[in-house]
C-alpha positions in Angstrom: 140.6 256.2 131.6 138.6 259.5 131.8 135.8 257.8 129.9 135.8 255.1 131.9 135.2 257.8 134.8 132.0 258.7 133.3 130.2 254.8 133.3 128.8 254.7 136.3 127.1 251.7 138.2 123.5 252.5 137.5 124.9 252.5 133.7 126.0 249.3 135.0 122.9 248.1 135.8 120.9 248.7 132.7 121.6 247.4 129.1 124.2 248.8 126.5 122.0 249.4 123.0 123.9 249.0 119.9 122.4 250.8 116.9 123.6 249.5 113.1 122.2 250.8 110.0 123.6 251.6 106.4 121.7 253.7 103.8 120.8 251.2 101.4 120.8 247.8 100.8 123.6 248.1 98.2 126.0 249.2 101.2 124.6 246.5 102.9 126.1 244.0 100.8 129.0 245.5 99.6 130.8 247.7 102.2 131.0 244.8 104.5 133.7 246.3 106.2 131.6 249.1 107.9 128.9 246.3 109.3 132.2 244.8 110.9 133.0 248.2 112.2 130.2 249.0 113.5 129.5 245.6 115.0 132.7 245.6 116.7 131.1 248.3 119.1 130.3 245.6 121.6 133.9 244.7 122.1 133.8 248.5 123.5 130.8 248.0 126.0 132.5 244.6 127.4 135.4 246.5 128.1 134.0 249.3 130.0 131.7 246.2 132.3 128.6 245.4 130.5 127.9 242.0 130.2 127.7 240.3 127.1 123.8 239.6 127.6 123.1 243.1 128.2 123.7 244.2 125.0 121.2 245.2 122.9 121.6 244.9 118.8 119.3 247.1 116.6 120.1 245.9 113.0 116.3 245.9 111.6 116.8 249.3 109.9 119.3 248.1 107.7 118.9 249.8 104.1 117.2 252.6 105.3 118.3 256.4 105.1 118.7 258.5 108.3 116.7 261.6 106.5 114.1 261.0 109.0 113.2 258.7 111.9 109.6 258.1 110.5 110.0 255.1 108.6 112.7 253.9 111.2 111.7 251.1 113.2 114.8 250.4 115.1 115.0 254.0 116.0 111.5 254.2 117.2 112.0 251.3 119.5 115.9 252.6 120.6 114.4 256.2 121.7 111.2 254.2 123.4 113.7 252.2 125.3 115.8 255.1 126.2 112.5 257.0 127.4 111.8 254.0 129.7 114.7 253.9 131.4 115.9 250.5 129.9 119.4 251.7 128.4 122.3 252.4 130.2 124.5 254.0 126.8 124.1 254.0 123.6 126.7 253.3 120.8 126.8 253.9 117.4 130.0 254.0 114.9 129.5 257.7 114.4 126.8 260.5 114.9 124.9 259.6 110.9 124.3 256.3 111.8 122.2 257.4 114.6 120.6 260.5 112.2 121.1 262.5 109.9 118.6 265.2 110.7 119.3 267.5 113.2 115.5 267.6 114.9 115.6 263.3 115.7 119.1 263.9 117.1 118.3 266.7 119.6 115.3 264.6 120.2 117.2 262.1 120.7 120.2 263.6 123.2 117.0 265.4 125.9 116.0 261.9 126.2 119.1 260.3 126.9 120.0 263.7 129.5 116.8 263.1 131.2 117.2 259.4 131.6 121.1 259.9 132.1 121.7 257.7 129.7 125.4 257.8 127.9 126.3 258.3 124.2 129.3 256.2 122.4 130.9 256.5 118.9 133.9 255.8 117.6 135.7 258.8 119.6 134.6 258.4 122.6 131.7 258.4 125.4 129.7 261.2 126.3 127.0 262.6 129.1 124.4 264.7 127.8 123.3 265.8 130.7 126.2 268.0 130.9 126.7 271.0 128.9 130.0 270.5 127.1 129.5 266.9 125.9 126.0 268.0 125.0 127.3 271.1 122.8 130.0 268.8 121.3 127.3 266.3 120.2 124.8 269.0 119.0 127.8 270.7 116.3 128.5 266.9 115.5 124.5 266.0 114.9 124.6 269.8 112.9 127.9 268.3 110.5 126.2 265.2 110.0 122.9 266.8 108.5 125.4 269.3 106.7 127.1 266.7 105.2 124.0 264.8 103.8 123.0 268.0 102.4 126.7 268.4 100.5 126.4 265.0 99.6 123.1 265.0 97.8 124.0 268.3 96.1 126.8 267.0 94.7 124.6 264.6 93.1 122.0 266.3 92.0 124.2 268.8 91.0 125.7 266.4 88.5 121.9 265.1 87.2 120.8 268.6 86.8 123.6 269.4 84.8 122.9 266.5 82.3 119.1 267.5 82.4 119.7 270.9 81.4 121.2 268.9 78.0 118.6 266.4 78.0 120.8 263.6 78.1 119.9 262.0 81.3 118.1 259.2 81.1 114.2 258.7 82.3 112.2 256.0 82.2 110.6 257.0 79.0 106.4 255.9 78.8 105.1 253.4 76.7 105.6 253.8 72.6 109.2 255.0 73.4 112.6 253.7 73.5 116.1 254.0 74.1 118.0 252.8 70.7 121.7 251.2 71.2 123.0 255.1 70.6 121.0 256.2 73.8 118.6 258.4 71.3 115.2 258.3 72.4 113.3 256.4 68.9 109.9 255.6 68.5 109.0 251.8 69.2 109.7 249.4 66.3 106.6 247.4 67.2 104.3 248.9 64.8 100.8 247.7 66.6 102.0 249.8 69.5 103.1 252.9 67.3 99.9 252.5 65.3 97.5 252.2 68.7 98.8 255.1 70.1 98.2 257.7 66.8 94.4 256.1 66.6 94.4 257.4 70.6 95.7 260.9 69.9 93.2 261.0 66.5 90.0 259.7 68.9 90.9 262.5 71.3 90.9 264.7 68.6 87.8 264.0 67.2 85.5 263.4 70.4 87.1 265.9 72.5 87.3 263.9 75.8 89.5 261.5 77.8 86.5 259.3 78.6 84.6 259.7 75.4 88.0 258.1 73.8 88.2 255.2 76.3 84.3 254.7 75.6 85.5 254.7 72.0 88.0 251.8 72.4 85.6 250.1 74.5 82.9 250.0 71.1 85.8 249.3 68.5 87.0 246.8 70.4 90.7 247.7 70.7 93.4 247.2 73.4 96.1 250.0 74.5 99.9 248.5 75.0 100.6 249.1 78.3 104.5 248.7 79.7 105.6 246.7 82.8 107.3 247.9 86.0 111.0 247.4 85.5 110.6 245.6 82.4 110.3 245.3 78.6 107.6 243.6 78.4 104.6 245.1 76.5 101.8 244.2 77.4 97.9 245.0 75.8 95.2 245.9 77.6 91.8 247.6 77.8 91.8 251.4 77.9 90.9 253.0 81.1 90.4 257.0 82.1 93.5 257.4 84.5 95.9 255.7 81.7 94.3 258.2 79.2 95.2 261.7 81.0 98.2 260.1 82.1 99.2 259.8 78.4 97.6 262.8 77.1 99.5 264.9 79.8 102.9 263.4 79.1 105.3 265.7 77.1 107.3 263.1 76.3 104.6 261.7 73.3 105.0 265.3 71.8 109.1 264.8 71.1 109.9 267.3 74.5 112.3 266.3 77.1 110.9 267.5 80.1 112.6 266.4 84.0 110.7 267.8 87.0 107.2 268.4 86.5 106.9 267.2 89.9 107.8 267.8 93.5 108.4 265.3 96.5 108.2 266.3 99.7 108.5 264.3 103.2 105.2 264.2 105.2 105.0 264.5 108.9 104.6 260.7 109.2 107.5 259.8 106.4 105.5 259.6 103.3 105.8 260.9 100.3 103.6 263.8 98.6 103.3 264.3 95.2 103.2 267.9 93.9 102.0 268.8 90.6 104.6 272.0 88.8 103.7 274.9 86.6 104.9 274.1 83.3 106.8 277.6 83.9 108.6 275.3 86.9 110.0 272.5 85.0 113.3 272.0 85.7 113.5 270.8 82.0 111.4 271.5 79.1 113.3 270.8 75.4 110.6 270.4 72.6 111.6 268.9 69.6 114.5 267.0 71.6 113.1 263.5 70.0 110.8 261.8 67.8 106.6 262.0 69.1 103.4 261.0 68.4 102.2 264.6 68.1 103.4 267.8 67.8 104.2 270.5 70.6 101.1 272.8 69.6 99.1 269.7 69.8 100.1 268.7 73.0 99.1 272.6 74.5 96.0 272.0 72.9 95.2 268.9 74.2 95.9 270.4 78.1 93.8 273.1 76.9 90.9 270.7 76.1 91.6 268.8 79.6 91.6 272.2 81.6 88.2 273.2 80.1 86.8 269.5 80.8 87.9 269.7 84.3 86.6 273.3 84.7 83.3 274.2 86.4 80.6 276.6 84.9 82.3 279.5 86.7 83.9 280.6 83.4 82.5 280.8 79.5 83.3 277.3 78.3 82.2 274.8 75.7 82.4 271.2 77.1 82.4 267.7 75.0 78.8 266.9 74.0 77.9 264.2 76.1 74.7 262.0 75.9 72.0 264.3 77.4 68.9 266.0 75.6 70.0 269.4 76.5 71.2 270.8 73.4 72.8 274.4 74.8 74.9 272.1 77.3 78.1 274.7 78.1 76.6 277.2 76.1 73.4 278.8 77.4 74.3 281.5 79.3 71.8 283.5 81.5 70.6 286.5 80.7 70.6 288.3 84.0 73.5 287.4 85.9 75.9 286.4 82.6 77.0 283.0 84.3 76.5 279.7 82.5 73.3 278.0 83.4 73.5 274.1 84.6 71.8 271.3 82.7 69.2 269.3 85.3 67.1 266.8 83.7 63.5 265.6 85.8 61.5 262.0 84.6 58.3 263.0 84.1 55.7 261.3 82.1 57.5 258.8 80.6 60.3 261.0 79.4 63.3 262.8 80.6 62.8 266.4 80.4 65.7 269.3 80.4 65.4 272.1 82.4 68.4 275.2 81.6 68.4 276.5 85.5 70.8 279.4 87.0 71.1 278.6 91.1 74.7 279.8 91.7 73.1 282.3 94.0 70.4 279.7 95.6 73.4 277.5 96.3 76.2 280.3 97.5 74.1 282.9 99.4 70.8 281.6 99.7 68.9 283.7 97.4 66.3 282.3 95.0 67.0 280.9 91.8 68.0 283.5 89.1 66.1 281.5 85.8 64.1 278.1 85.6 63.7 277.5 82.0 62.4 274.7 80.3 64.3 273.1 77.5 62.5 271.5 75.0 61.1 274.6 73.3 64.4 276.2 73.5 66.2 273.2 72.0 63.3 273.4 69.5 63.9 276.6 68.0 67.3 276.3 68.0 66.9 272.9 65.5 64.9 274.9 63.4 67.5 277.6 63.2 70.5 275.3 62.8 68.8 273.4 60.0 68.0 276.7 58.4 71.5 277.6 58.8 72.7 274.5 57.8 71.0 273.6 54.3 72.7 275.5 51.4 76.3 273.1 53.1 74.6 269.9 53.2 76.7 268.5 50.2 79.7 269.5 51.2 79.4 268.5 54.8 77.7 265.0 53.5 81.3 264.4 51.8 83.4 265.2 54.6 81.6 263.1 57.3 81.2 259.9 54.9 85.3 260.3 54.9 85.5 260.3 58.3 83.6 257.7 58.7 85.4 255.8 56.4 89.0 256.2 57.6 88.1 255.5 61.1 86.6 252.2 60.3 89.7 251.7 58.8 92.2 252.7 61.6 90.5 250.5 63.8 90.3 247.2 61.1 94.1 247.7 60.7 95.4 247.9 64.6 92.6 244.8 64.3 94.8 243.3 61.7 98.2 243.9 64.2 96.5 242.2 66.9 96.1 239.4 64.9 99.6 239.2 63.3 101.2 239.9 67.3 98.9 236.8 68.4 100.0 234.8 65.2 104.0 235.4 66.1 103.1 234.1 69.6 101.9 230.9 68.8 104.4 230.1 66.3 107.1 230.8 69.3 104.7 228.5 71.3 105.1 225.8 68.3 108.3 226.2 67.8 109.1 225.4 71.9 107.0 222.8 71.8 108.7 220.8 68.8 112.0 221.5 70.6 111.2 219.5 73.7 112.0 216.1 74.0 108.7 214.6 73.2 109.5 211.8 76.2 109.3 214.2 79.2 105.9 214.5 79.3 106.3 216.6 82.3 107.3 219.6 79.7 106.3 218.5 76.8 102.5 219.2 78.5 103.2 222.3 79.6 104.2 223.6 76.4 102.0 221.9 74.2 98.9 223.5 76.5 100.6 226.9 75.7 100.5 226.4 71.9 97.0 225.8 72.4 96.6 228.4 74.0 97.9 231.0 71.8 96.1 229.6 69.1 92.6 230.3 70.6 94.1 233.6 71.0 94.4 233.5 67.4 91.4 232.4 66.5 89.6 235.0 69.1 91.2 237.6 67.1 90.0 236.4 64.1 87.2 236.0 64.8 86.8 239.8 66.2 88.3 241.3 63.4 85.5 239.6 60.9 82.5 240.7 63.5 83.8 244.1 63.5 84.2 244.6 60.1 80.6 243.3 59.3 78.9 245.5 62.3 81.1 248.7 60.3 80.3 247.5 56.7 76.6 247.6 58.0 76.6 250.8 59.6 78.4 252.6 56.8 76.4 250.7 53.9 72.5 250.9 55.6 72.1 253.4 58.0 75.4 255.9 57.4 74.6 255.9 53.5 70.6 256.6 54.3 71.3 259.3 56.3 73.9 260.9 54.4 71.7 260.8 51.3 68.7 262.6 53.5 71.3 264.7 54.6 71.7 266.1 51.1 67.9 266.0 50.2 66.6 267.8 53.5 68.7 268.4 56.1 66.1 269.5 59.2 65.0 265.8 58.4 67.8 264.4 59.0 68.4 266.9 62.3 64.8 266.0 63.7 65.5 262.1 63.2 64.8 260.5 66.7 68.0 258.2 65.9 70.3 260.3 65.1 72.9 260.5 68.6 72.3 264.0 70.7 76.2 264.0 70.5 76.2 264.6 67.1 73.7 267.5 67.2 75.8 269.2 69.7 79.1 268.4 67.5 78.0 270.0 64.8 76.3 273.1 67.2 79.6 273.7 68.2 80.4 274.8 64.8 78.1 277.0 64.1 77.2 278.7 67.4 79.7 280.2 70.0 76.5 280.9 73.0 72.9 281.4 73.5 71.7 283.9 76.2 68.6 282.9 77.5 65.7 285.3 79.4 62.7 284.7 80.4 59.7 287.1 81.0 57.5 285.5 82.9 55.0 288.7 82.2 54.4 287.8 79.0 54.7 283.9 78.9 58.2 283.7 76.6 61.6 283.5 76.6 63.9 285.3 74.4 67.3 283.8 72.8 69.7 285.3 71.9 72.0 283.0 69.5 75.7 284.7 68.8 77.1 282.3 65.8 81.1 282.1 65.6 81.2 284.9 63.4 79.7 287.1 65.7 76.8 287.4 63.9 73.4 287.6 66.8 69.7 286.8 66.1 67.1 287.0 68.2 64.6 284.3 68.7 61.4 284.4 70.8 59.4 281.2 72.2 56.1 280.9 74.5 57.1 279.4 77.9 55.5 275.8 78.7 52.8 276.0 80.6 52.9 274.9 84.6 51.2 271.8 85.8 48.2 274.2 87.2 47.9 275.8 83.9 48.0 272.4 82.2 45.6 271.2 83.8 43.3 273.8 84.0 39.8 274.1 82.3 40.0 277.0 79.3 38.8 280.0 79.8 36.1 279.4 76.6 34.5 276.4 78.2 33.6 278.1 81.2 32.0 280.7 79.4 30.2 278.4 77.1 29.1 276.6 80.6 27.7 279.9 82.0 25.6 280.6 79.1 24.0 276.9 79.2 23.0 277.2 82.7 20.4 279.5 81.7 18.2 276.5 79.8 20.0 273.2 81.2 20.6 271.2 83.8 24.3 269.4 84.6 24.0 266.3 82.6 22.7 268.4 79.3 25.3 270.7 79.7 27.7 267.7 79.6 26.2 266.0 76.8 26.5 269.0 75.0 30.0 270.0 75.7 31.3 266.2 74.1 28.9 266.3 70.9 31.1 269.6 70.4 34.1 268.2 71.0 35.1 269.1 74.1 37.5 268.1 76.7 38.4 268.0 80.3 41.5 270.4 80.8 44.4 268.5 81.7 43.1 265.1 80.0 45.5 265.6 77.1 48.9 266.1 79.8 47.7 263.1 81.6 47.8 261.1 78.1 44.1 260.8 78.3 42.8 261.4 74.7 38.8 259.8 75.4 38.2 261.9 78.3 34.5 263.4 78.7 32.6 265.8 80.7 30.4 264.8 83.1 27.7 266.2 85.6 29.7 265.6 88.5 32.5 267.7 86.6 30.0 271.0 85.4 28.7 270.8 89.1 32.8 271.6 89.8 33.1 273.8 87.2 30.2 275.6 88.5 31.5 275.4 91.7 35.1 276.1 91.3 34.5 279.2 89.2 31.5 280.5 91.1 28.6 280.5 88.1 25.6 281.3 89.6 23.5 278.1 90.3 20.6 276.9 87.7 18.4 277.1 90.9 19.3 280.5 91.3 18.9 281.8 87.8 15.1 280.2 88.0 14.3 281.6 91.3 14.9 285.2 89.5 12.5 284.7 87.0 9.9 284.0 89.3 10.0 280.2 89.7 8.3 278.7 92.5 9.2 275.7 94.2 6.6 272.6 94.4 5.2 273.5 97.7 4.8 277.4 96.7 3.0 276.5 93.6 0.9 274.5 94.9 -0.2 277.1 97.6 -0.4 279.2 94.7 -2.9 277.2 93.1 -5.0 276.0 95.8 -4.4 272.7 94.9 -2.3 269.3 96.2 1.3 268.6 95.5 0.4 265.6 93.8 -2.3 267.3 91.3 0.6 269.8 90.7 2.8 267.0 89.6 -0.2 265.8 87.6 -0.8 269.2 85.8 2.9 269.2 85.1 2.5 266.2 83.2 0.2 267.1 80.5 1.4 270.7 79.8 -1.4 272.5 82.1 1.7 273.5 84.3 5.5 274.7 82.8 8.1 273.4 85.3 11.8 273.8 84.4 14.3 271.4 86.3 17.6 272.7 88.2 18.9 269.0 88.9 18.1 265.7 87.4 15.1 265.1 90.2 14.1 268.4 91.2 12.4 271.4 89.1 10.8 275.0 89.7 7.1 275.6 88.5 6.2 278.6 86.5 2.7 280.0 87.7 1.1 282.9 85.6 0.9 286.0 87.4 -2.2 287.1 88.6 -2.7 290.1 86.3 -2.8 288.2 83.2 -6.2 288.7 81.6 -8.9 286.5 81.6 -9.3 286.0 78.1 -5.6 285.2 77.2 -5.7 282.2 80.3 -9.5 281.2 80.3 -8.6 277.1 80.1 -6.4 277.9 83.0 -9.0 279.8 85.0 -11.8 277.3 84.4 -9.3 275.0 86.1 -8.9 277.0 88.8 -12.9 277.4 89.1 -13.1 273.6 89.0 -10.3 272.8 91.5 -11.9 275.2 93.6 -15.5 274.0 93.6 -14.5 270.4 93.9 -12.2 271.7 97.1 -15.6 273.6 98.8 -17.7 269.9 98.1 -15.1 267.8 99.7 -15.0 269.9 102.4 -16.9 268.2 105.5 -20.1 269.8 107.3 -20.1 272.1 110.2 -21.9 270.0 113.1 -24.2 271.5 115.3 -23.7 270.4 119.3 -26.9 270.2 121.3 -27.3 269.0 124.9 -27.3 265.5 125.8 -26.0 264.7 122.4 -24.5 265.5 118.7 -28.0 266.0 116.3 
């Protein structure tokens, strides 16, 4: 009767909400009698005056925990209601059906105080806006969360316990089962088992997760890939997540390991996944079952991964990859001691490498610490590997034809399980299909288009197994065998051969050499490398720096001198003419790919130019030359005579261009004896000038007499 006191008729007036939920589904359908329970709440709110169409039911949130009210659609929409002013009480069987954590439930109760909106349960009715049913609710809200804590410790108390022995069960990856003892076994089908060693032995041998699945891509080969909640296995083709996934799974190594990660509850209700420390497993057993590999292995491996993944920032030798630069992860510069970065530039046709240091460009602005080009670095490292490399050309000839060898065969025999898994299939598919009534067509159809099926599967397999094995039989018995047996005769032949895979040079580098420090002096025009081999042995190599586009181009220093002296007796176009009967070319013609190129006037007139020779014209005018005009005044004579004169050898003129020359006049203290021809000339020219002449007139009056 007091409770009733507390319903009021506003409360009257708005609707009674009736929230429902159970934890999971599996209370859902079996503790039936706690829906009834809890349904039975409205018997309550008809009894204290609501109407039976004021009630409000809130079942959607049925199977869902009351950890948190993010992922809680019926509590969103009871709170928003309650906000509004829509609900006159709530009712729930008891405090945990409305939350278990204590932050949604306070939230909860200063919304229903400001609204004045009552709280039922199975004990009875309370007012939040007042202080004692408030505090009352609050400890009950606290005991709720408590006891979902106690409750969930208990459990995991109980699973942590059988982790700690390494009994409790996981879902265990693909290429391990659970036998009928509950011992962890290897899986019986031996295309899966077989599969999964060629994976770890690809790993081994290239170095990288995407090299491997590059690997399967070539040879053709499919990884066994488990379903969700299921037995099935399934093949399929190799990709780079499935690959670190495997190779970072303890379990493939024989160690039970439990808790290498951490879930945690977002904001919004998600889930976050949290990568542990191995240090932070909450299990870590090696040796607890049969693997794939062993536990030194498997550190390896995540050693190999790490150094992949890493950045430059540390000393590291990455996988070769398919790029020119030979020192890639192992040139280190030579004046800040970081590792210099591989950037490769199209230019000409080809891709050029370029070993550049630009930490501090990139980080603080500063210029560039080293720009050096690769190809003569690359170079003289070739030289010194196949120096280094010759007296163990037999030996290494041997061991790579072996390798060779078994891998072809790895791959021909998971091939050869492919085949026999798709040969087992479509006998099951003949065997259904001569079980069936051959009268229902409706079936008979069905299974009959399933044999046929599996026997193109069949055949496919066949049919790739028999290409492989000819594209391998051809590789090992032309071009494997050819360059092995170079390999033995002269190894920098074999090293220098333009088909032989930059991979494979930087394989076998990373044998021999552990880093090259690299250090230009741009002073004198080379770089110096310093090559430390694994045994810690260091020699010291020295190279000439390439040339810049400027200096590429530019004319040599030899031509222009040879161009200088010529001036003195030629003109432009002789000077050219010369310069290509010797052999000569344009600098630049032979970086531009332009092997017939040939000097012309046009191009000594820029040479001239460009490197300030003093002009033909003015080396004449020093030795006296006179131009056509002064000459001429010289001589007392017309242009045109000059010209004349010039033509049969009575005048010396010397041309400066290809239509213009300078005169050479004898000087006027020459004696007479040693010029006499010259002097009768000038006699002559001068008498005939004084006849031609006209007569002086004499002007009388009246008219000219």
């Amino acid at each position: 009767m007091k409770e009733s006191l507390k319903v009021q008729p506003h409360h009257l007036e708005r609707g009674a909400y009736l929230y429902i939920r159970q934890s999971s589904m599996r209370q859902v359908i079996e503790n039936v009698e706690s829906a009834k329970r809890q349904y039975a709440l409205r018997g309550r709110a008809i009894a204290l005056g609501w109407r039976d169409e004021q009630i409000v039911v809130i079942d959607s949130d049925q199977g869902e925990s009351g950890a948190s009210a993010a992922w809680r659609e019926g509590f969103q929409r009871l709170v928003s209601d309650v906000g509004m002013g829509h609900a006159g009480i709530v009712m729930g069987l008891e405090v945990s059906r409305l939350a278990r954590n204590n932050a949604d439930w306070q939230r909860l109760l200063e919304i229903c105080a400001l609204a004045d909106t009552l709280i039922l349960d199975e004990d009875g009715i309370y007012d939040p806006s007042t202080f004692n049913d408030r505090l009352l609710l609050g400890l009950k809200g606290t005991m709720s969360e408590a006891e979902l804590h106690v409750i969930k410790a208990r459990l995991r108390g109980g699973i942590l316990n059988k982790v700690r022995r390494g009994e409790y069960h996981c879902v265990l990856p693909t290429g391990l089962i659970y036998g009928q003892s509950g011992n962890v076994t290897l899986d019986p089908d031996s295309q899966v088992r077989e599969t999964i060693d060629h994976f770890f032995d690809t790993f081994s041998r290239v170095g990288s997760a995407c090299q491997t699945v590059k690997a399967f891509r070539r040879e053709g080969l499919l990884f066994p890939s488990r379903l969700r909640n299921s037995e099935t296995t399934v093949f399929r083709p190799l990709t780079a997540s499935t690959a670190i996934r495997v190779l970072n799974n303890p379990r493939y190594a024989g160690a039970y390991a439990y808790g290498r990660r951490r879930y945690r509850r977002a904001i919004d209700g998600k889930k976050t996944l949290q990568r542990r420390e191995h240090d932070d497993w909450l299990a870590c057993i090696p040796d607890a079952h049969p693997g794939y590999i062993t536990w030194e292995q498997f550190q390896e491996n995540l050693k190999i991964l790490k150094t992949n993944g890493r950045g430059y920032e540390l000393a590291r030798a990455s996988p070769p990859r398919e790029g020119t630069a030979l020192l890639q992860g192992r040139a280190v510069c030579g004046r800040c001691g970081k590792h210099f970065r591989i950037r490769y530039a199209a230019r000409r046709g080809r891709l050029d490498a370029w070993y550049v240091c630009d930490r501090a460009h990139g980080y603080r602005g500063e210029p560039n610490c080293q720009s050096i080009a690769g190809p003569p670095i690359d170079n003289a490292i070739g030289m010194l590997i196949a120096e280094q490399m010759t007296p163990a050309a037999v030996e290494l000839t041997l061991e790579i034809r072996r390798e060779i060898e078994a891998r072809h065969e790895e791959a021909d025999r998971l091939r050869c399980r492919a085949i026999e898994r798709a040969h087992i299939e479509a006998d099951l598919a003949q065997r259904r299909f001569m079980l069936v009534d051959p009268n229902n067509r409706l079936v008979a159809d069905t299974l009959e288009g399933e044999w046929n099926e599996k026997l193109r599967v069949l055949a496919k397999a066949r049919e790739d197994r028999e290409r492989a094995r000819e594209q391998d039989q051809l590789v090992l018995d032309e071009a494997v065998r050819e360059r092995l047996i170079a390999m033995t005769v002269d190894f920098s032949k074999l090293w220098a051969d333009p088909d032989t895979p930059d991979r494979e040079r930087k394989r076998l580098l990373a044998h021999i050499i552990e880093d090259v420090t690299l250090v230009k002096m741009p002073a004198e025009g080379t770089t110096r490398i310093h090559v430390r081999f694994k045994g810690g042995k260091i020699q010291t190599l020295t190279t000439m720096s390439p040339k810049s586009s400027a200096q590429q181009v530019k004319t040599p220093s030899g031509i222009v001198e040879l161009v200088d002296k010529l001036l003195d007796r030629h003109i432009y176009a002789e000077i050219a003419e010369l310069l290509n009967q010797q052999g000569y070319r344009p600098g630049g013609s032979a970086r531009r790919g332009r092997r017939d190129a040939r000097f012309t006037a046009l191009l000594v007139a820029y040479l001239v130019h460009r490197y300030g020779l003093r002009s033909r014209y003015d080396r004449l005018r020093d030795r006296g030359m006179l131009t056509k005009r002064e000459a001429a005044a010289r001589l007392n004579i017309h242009e045109t005579t000059l010209a004349r004169w010039a033509e049969h050898g009575l005048v010396t003129r010397h041309a400066y261009n290809a239509h213009y020359c300078l005169y050479e006049v004898p000087a006027s203290n020459v004696p007479r004896k040693q010029c006499s021809r010259w002097n009768r000339l000038v006699d002559r020219a001068a008498a005939l000038k004084t006849a031609m002449a006209p007569k002086p007139s004499t002007v009388a009056e009246g008219g000219v007499v």
